[in-house]
N, C-alpha and C positions, 0 to 999 in steps of 0.2 A: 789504187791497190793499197798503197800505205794508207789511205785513208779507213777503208774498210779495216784493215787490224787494228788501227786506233780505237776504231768503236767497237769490234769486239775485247778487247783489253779494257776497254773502260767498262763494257755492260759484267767483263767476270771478276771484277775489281770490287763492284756494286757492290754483289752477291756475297764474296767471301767478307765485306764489312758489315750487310747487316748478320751475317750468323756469329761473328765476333760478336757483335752489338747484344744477339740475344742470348748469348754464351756467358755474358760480363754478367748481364741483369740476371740469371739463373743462381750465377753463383753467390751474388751480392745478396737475391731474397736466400739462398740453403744459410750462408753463415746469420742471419740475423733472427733465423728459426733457431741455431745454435746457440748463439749468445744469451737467447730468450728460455731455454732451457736449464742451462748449463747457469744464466741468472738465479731460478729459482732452483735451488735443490731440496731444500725441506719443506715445500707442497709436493716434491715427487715421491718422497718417504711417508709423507702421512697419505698417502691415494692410496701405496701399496702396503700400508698397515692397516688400512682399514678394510681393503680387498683380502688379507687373511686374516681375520680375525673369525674365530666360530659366530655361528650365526645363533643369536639371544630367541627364543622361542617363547619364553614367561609372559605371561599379560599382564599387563603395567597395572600397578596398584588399583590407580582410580577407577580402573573397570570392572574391579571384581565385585561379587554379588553373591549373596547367600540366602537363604529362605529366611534368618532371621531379620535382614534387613528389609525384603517381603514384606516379613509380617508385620514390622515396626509401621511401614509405610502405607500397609492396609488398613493398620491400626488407626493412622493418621487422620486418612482419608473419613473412616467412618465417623471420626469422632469430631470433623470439622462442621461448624454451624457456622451458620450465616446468621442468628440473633445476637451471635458475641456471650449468649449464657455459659455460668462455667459449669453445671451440672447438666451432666451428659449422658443418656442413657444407654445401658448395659446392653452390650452386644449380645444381636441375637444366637441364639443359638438351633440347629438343626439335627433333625433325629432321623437315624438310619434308613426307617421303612415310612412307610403313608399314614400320615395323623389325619385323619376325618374328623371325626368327633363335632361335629355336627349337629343341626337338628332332627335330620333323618337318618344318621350313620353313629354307631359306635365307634371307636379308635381304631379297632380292628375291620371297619370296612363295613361291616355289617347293616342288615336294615334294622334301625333303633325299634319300629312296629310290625307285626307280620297279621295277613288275614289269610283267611282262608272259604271254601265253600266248596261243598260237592252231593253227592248222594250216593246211594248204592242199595243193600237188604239188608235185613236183619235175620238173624237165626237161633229162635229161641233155644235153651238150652235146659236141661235138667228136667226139675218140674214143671217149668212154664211151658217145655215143650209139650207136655200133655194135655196143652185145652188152647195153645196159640199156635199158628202157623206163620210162616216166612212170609213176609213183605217188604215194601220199601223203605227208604231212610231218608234222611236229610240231616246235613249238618253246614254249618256256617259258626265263624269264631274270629277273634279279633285278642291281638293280646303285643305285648315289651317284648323285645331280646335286646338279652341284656351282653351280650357276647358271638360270635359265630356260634358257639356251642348250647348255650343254654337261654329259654326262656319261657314264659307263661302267657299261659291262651283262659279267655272266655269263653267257653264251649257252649252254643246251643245248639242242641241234638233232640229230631223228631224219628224216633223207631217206630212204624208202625205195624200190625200185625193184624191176621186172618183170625177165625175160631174154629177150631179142629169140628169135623162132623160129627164124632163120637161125642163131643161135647156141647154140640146144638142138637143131636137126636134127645141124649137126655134133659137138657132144657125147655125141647118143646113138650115132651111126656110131662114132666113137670109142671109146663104153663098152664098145659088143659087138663091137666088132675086138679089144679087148684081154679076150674073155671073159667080160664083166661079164653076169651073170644076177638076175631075180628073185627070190623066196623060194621060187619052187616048183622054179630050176633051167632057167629059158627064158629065153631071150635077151631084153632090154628091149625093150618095146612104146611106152612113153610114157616121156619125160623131161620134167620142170618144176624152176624154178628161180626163186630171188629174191634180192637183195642189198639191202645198207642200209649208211648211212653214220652212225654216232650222233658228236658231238664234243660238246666242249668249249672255248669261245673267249673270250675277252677283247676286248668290243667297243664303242671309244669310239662315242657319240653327238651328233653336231651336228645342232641345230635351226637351219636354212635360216631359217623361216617358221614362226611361232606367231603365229594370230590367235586371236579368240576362240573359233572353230568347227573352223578348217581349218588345217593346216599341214603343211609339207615336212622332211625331214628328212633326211641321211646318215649312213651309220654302214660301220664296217671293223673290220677286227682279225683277231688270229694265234690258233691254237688245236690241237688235239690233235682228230686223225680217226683213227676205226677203219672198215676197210672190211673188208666180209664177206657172202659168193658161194657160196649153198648150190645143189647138184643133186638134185634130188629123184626117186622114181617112187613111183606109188603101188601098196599093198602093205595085205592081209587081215589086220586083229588083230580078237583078241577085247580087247572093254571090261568091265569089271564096275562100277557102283553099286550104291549101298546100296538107292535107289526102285526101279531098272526091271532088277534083276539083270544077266547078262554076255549078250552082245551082239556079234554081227558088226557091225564097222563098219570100210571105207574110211579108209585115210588116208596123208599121204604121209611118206616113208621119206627122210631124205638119205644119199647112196650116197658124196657126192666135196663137199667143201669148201675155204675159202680163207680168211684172215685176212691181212690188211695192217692195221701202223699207221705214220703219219706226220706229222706236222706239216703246215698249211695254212692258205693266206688268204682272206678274203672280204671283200666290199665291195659295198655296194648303197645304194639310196634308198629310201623309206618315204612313204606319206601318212598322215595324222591326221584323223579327225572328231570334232569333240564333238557329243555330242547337245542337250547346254543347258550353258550359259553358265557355269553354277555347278557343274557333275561335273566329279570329276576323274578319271573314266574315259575314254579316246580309246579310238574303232575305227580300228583301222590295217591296211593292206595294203601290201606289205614285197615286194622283188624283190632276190636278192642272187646273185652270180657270189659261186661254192668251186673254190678250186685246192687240191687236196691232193698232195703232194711224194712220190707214194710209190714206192719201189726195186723194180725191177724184178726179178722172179727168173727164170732160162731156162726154155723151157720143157722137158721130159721126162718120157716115158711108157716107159723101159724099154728103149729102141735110146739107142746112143750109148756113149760112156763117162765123158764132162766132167763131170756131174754124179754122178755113179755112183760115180767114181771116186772122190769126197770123203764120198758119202752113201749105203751102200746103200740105206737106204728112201729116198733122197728121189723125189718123184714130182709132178710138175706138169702136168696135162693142161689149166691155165684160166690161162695166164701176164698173161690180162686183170684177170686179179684182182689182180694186186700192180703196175699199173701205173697211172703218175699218174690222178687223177678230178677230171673237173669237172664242174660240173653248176649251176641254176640251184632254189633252192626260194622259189616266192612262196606270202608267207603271211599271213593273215587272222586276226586277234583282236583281244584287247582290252589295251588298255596302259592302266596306271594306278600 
């Protein structure tokens, strides 16, 4: 029994020496955290000066940047060579909108050449309208623009035209009072006839109105007309090819003719459509008034002696032929 309390006496003896034990070592590490404190005191004054001080927001010198240093350093860049030369060439410079200028384009975009081609009628006017009737046209031209707005065209222009009945009834009375016969020897039955105007003109072009799609236009100018006034009847030939061998065939014969050439003006308006935004093809229809200047020759069929007298052949039975022409041709195509 005594032995039994000995060993618990000894085993609670143990216990209360090591919590002594860990009690001594607890207190020996708090004071040597003290000592280590209480050591330094002016690193604990500058942590908590530094922890109030306002806080510096400014960007440090060296970082600041401005457009003139930009530009210095732009400057730099462009003007460094790699040959080591010390003249340097002048910076380029750039302009607001689109410089073409070109060998197809003006500055303004435009096409530096413009053609054109189309056809349509003619519509005699005034007195021409008294012995020529409406027919077809043709025209084709080529010319500079010199700007969106303005430029000049070489106009060539075929007007052609009918001959009024009232004015082949009295030409055929005319042919066979003066004896005029067919190929077999009889008096003419039928007369036909046609005239045409072809020239040549020099015709500046102003743009009124150019939008994207639509626009107006004027144009004039002087030029070189020939005019030319055939009479016809028709008359029995033999044809030969090489596929269908020779052949009767109808056709017509001119018996009395006319030529005039003169100098003439014209002047008209024009519309434009683009079909899409991005062609530079326009459909156009074009109305233009033709004064042609041409000299009048008398008229003479063989009575008289005023003309006679200067020309034995001379012979005029169509004195409408060498007299002024005007006329109207509107025409339809494409300009580009």
């Amino acid at each position: 029994m005594h032995l039994t309390k000995i060993k618990g006496l000894s085993t609670i003896s143990t216990r209360i020496a090591s919590i002594i034990f860990y009690a001594a070592g607890a207190t020996l590490s708090l004071q040597a955290q003290q000592s280590q404190v209480a050591a330094s005191p002016a690193k604990l004054l500058d942590l908590r000066a530094e922890l109030s001080a306002p806080l510096d927001l400014t960007v440090p010198t060296d970082l600041n940047y401005s457009s003139s240093v930009g530009v210095a350093e732009t400057d730099t860049a462009e003007r460094f060579n790699l040959s080591g030369r010390e003249d340097q060439p002048s910076r380029r410079t750039y302009s607001r909108g689109p410089n073409y200028n070109d060998k197809t384009h003006n500055p303004d975009g435009s096409n530096k050449y413009a053609f054109k081609v189309g056809g349509g009628f003619t519509l005699p006017v005034g007195g021409t309208h008294n012995y020529y009737q409406t027919s077809w046209a043709f025209q084709a031209g080529a010319g500079r623009n010199f700007n969106k707005n303005f430029g000049v065209m070489l106009d060539f222009n075929w007007a052609n035209f009918g001959i009024q009945t009232n004015t082949l009834n009295k030409q055929l009375a005319l042919y066979n009072s003066l004896g005029a016969s067919d190929q077999n020897g009889n008096p003419l039955t039928r007369l036909g006839g046609y005239g045409h105007v072809w020239s040549f003109s020099i015709d500046p072009v102003y743009n009124v109105i150019q939008g994207d799609s639509s626009g107006l236009y004027v144009t004039g100018g002087v030029g070189f007309y020939h005019k030319y006034t055939a009479f016809t009847t028709p008359t029995l030939g033999i044809y030969c090819s090489y596929y269908y061998g020779c052949y009767q065939s109808q056709a017509n014969q001119s018996i009395d003719w006319y030529t005039s050439n003169a100098f003439g003006l014209n002047g008209g308006v024009g519309y434009t459509y683009k079909f899409s935004r991005f062609a530079n093809e326009r459909f156009f229809v074009e109305a233009r008034y033709v004064y042609t200047a041409n000299s009048r020759r008398p008229y003479y069929v063989g009575t008289g002696t005023s003309p006679a007298s200067n020309n034995p052949n001379y012979f005029n039975a169509f004195p409408q032929g060498s007299t002024p022409t005007t006329y109207i041709p509107i025409t339809f195509g494409i300009r580009f």
